[in-house]
Kinemage of the C-alpha trace (Angstrom):
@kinemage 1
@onewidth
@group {chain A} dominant
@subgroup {mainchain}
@vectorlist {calphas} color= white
{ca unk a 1} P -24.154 -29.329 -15.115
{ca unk a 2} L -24.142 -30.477 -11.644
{ca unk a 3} L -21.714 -28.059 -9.649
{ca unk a 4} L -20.783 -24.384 -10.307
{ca unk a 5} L -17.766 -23.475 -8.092
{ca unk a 6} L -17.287 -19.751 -7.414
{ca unk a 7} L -13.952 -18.987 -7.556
{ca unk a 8} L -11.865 -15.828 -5.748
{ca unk a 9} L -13.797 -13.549 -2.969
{ca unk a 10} L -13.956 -11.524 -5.975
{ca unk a 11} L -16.672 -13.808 -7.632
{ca unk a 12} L -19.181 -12.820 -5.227
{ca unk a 13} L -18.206 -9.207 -3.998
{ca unk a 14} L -15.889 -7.035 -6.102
{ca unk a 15} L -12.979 -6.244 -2.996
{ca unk a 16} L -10.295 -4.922 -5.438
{ca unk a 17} L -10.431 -1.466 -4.180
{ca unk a 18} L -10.666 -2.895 -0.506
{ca unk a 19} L -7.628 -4.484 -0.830
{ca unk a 20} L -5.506 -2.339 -2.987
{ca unk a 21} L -6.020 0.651 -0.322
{ca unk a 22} L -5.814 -2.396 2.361
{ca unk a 23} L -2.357 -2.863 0.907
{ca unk a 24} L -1.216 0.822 0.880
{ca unk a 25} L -2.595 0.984 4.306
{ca unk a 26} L -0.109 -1.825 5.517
{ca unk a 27} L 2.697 -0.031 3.887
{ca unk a 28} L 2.350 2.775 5.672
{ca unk a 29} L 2.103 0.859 9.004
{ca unk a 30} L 5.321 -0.746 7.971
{ca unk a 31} L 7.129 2.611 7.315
{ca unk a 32} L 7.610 2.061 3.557
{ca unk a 33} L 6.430 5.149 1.238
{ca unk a 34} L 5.122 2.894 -1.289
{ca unk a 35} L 1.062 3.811 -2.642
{ca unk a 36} L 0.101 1.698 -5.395
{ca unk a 37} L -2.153 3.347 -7.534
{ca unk a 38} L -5.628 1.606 -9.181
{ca unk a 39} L -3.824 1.521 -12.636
{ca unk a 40} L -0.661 -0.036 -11.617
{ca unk a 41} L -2.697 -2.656 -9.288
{ca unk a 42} L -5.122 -3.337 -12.350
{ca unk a 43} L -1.610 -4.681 -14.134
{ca unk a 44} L -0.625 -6.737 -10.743
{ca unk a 45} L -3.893 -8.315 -10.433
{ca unk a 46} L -2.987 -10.202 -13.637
{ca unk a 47} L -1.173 -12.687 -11.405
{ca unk a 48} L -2.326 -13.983 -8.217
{ca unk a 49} L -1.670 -14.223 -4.848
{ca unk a 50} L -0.750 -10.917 -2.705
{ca unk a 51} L 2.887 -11.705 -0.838
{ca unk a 52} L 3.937 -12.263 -4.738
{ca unk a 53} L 2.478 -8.811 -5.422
{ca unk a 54} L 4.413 -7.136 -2.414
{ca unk a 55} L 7.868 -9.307 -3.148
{ca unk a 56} L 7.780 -8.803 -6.882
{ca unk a 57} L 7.293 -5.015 -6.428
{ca unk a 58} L 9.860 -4.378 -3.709
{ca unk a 59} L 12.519 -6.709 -6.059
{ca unk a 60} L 11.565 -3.851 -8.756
{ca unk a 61} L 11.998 -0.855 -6.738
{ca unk a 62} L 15.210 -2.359 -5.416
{ca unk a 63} L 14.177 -2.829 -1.645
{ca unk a 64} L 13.999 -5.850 1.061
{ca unk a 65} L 11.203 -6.400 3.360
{ca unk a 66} L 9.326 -8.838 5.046
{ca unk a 67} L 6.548 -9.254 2.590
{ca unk a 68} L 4.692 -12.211 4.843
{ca unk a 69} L 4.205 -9.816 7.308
{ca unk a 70} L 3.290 -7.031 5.401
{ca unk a 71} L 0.896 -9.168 3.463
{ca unk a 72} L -0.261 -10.106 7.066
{ca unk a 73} L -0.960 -6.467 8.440
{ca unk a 74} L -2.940 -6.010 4.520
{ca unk a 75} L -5.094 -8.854 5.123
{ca unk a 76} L -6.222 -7.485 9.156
{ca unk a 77} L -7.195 -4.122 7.386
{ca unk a 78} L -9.097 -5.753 4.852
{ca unk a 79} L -10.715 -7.956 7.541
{ca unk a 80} L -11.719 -4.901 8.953
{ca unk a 81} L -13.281 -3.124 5.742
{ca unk a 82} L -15.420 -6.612 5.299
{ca unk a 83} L -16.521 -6.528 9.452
{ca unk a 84} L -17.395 -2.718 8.932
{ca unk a 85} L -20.094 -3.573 6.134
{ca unk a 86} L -18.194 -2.381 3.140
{ca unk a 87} L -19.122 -4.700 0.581
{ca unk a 88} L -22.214 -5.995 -1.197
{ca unk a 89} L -23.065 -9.157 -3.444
{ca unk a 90} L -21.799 -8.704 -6.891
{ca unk a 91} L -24.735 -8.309 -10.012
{ca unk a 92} L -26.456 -11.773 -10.096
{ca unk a 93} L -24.915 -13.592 -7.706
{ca unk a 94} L -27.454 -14.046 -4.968
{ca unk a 95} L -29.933 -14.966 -7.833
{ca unk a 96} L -27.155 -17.232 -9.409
{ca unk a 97} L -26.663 -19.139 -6.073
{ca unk a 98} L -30.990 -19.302 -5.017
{ca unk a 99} L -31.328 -20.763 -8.490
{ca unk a 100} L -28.970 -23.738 -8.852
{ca unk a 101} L -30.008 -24.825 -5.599
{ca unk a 102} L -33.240 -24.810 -6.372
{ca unk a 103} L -32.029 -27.072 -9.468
{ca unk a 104} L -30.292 -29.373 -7.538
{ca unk a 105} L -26.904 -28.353 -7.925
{ca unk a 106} L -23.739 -28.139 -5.625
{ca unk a 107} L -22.064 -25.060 -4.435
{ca unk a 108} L -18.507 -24.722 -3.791
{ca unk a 109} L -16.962 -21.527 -2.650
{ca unk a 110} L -13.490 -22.693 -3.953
{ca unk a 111} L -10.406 -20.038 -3.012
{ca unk a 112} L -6.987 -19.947 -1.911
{ca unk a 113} L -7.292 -17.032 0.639
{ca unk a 114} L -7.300 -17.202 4.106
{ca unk a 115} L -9.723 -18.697 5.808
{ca unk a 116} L -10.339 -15.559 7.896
{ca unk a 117} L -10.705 -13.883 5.006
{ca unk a 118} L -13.372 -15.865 3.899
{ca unk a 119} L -14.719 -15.617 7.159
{ca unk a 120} L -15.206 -11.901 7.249
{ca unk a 121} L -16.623 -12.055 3.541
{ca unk a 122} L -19.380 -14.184 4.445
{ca unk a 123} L -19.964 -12.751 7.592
{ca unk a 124} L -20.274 -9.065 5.787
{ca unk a 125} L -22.777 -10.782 3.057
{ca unk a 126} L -24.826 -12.611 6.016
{ca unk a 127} L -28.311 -11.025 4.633
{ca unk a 128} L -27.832 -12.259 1.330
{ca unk a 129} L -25.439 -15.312 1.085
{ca unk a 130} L -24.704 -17.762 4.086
{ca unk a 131} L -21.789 -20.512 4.529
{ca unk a 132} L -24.347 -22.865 4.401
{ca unk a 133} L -25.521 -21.753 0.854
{ca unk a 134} L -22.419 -23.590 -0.263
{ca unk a 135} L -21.508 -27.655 -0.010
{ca unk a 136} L -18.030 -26.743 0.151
{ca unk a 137} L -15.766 -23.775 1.106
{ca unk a 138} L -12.317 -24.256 0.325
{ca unk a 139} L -9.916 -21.835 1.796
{ca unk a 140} L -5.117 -21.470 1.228
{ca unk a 141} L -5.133 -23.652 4.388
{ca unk a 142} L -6.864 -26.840 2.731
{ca unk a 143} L -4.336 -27.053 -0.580
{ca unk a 144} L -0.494 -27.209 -1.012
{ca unk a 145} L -0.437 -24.645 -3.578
{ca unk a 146} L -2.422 -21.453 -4.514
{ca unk a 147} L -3.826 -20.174 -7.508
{ca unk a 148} L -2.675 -20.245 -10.437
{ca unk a 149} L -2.205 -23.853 -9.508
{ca unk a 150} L -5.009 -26.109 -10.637
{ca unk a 151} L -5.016 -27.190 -6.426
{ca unk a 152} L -7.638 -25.873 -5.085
{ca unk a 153} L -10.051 -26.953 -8.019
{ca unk a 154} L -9.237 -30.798 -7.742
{ca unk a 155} L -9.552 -30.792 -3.950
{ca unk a 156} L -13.359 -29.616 -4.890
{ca unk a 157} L -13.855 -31.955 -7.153
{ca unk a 158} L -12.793 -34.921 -4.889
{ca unk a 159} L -14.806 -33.191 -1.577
{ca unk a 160} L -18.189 -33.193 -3.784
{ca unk a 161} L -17.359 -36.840 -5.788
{ca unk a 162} L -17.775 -34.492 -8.833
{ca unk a 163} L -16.559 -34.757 -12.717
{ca unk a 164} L -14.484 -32.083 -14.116
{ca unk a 165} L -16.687 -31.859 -16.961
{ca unk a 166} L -20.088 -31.711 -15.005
{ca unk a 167} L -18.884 -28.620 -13.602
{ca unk a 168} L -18.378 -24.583 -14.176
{ca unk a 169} L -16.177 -22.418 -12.498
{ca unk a 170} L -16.928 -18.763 -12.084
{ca unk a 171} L -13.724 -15.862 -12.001
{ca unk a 172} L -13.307 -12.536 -11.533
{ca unk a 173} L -9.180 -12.558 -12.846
{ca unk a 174} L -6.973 -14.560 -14.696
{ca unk a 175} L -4.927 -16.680 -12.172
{ca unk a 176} L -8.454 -18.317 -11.209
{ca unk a 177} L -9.596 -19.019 -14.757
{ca unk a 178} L -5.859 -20.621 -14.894
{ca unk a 179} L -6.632 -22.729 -11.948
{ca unk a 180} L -10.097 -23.973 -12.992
{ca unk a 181} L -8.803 -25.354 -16.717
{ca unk a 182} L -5.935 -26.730 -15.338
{ca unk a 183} L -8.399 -28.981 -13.040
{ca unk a 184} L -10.413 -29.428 -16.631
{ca unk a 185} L -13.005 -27.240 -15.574
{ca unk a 186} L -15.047 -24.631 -17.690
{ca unk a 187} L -14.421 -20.919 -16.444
{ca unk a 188} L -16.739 -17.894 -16.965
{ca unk a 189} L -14.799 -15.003 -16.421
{ca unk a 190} L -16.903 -12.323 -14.659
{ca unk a 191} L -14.230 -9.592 -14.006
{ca unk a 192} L -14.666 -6.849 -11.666
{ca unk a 193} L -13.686 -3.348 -11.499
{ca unk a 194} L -10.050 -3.770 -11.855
{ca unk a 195} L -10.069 -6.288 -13.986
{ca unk a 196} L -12.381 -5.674 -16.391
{ca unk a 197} L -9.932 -4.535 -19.057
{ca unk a 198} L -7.805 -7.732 -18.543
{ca unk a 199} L -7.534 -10.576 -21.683
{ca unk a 200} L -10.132 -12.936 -20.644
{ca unk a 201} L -9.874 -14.473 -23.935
{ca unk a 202} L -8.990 -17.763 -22.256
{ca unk a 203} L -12.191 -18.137 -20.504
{ca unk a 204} L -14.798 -20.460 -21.910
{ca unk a 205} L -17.143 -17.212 -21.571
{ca unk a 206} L -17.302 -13.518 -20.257
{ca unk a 207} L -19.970 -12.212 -18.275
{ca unk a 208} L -20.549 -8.520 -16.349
{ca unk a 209} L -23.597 -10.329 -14.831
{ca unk a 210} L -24.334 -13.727 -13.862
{ca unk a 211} L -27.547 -15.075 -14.894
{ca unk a 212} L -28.078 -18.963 -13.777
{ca unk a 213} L -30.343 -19.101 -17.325
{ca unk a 214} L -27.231 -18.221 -19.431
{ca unk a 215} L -24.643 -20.269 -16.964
{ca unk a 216} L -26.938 -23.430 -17.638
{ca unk a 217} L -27.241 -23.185 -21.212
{ca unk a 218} L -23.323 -23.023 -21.549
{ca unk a 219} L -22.033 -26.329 -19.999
């Protein structure tokens, strides 16, 4: 193994309860009486990518709106939990990311959210993890498509001169461990709160906490 790539913002701090009241935060803002609650966002967050979330849901309730900027308003709010001090490194992961560079090994930091909200995540974890713990940071604006899409994986690989195959991928949901096999890369799902009842069956391992001693024995 020469690379592990962690995957969503949710790979290093578990946000889903940031964002899901984020989201019901923007609704009201937009006048809409929607409130999703934490069971019916645990099924959304089977798919990826928010303004999918907002225009699949108002298609099922029977309603038009301008999900961009909705998903727009959502993503200042959560900017604003992360610059408040809200969230913390997930189980492992500061260990996880001291030991592979220790051995050597490139870091990628390899989403396709925004690049402020990226920003604000690593600016909230500043004690523990820094931008320049990672080789790479790849953010929605840097790839054609998002994730499920294999994207944002292969533009990694090609940044770092990295093999597929010399690499792991770390996820916290389903669209991500998607993404990383379609690029032929090995995915250890490490689900969070809201998604730790999904199927990750597909992943090439599960994990509630990372340990760099189990991630190098597996590739």
């Amino acid at each position: 193994m020469s690379a592990i790539f962690f995957g969503s913002i949710g790979s290093i701090a578990d946000t889903s309860e940031l964002q899901r009241q984020s989201f019901n935060q923007a609704f009201e803002q937009h006048g809409l009486d929607w409130h999703w609650t934490q069971d019916e966002y645990l099924s959304m967050l089977e798919k990826s990518g928010g303004t999918h979330r907002i225009k699949n849901y108002a298609a099922s309730v029977g309603q038009s709106v301008d999900a961009a900027a909705i998903h727009a308003s959502k993503s200042q709010i959560f900017q604003e939990y992360l610059r408040a001090g809200e969230v913390k490194p997930r189980p492992g992961v500061v260990e996880t990311i001291a030991q592979a560079k220790q051995h050597g090994l490139k870091l990628g930091f390899v989403t396709t959210t925004s690049e402020e909200n990226v920003s604000s995540l690593l600016s909230a974890l500043a004690s523990d993890i820094e931008r320049a713990d990672f080789d790479l940071v790849v953010d929605a604006s840097m790839v054609e498509r998002s994730k499920p899409a294999g994207d944002a994986y292969v533009f990694a690989l090609k940044e770092l001169n990295e093999k597929a195959e010399n690499c792991l991928a770390i996820e916290d949901n389903l669209g991500g461990v998607t993404a990383a096999q379609t690029a032929g890369i090995s995915c250890v799902g490490f689900p969070g709160e809201n998604t730790t009842h999904h199927d990750f069956s597909r992943a090439d391992l599960r994990v509630d906490q990372l340990s760099f001693d189990e991630l190098k024995r597996f590739v």
